[in-house]
C-alpha positions as a Markdown table, in Angstrom:
| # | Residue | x | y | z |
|---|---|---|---|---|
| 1 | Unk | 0.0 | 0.0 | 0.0 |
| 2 | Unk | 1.2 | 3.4 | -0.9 |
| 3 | Unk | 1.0 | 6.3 | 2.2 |
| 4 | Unk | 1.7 | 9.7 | 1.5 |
| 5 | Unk | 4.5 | 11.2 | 3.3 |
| 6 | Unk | 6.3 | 14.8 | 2.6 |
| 7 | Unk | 9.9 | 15.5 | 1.6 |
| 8 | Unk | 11.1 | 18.9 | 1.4 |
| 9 | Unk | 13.3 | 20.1 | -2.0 |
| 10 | Unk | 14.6 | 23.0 | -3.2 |
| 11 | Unk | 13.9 | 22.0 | -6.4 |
| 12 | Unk | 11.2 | 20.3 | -8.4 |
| 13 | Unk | 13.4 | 17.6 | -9.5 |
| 14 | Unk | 13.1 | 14.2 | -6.8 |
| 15 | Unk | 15.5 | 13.8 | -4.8 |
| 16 | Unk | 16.7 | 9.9 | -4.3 |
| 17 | Unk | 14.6 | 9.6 | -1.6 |
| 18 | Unk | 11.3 | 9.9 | -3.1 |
| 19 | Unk | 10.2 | 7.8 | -5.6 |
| 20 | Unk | 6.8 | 6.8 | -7.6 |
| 21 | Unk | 4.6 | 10.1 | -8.6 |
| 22 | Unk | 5.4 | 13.4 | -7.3 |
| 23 | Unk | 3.0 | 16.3 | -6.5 |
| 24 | Unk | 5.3 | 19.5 | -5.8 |
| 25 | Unk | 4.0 | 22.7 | -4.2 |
| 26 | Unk | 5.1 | 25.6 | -2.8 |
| 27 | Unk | 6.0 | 24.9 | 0.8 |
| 28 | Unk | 6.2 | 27.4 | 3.8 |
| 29 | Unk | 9.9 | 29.6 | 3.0 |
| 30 | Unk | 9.3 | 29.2 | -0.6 |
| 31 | Unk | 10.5 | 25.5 | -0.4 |
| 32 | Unk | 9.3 | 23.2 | -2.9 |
| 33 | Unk | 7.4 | 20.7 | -0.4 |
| 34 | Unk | 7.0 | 17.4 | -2.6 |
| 35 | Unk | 4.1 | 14.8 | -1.7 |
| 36 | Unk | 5.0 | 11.2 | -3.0 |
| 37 | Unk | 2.3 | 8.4 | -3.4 |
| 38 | Unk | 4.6 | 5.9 | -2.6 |
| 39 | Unk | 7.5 | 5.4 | 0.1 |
| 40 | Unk | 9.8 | 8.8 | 0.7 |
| 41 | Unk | 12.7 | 8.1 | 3.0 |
């Protein structure tokens, strides 16, 4: 099952943490605040 966790980027590009799809936003400080549908470590 896939849970939704949040990493924070400074970019839109995933880091190697994240995998599966990737929603990004703009996070609190302007940070690009990606939520994966999948594991993010």
């Amino acid at each position: 099952g896939a849970t939704y966790q949040i990493c924070f980027i400074r970019t839109q590009v995933p880091t190697r943490f994240c995998y599966q799809k990737l929603l990004s936003i703009y996070g609190p400080g302007g940070r690009f605040v990606t939520i994966s549908k999948s594991y993010c470590s």
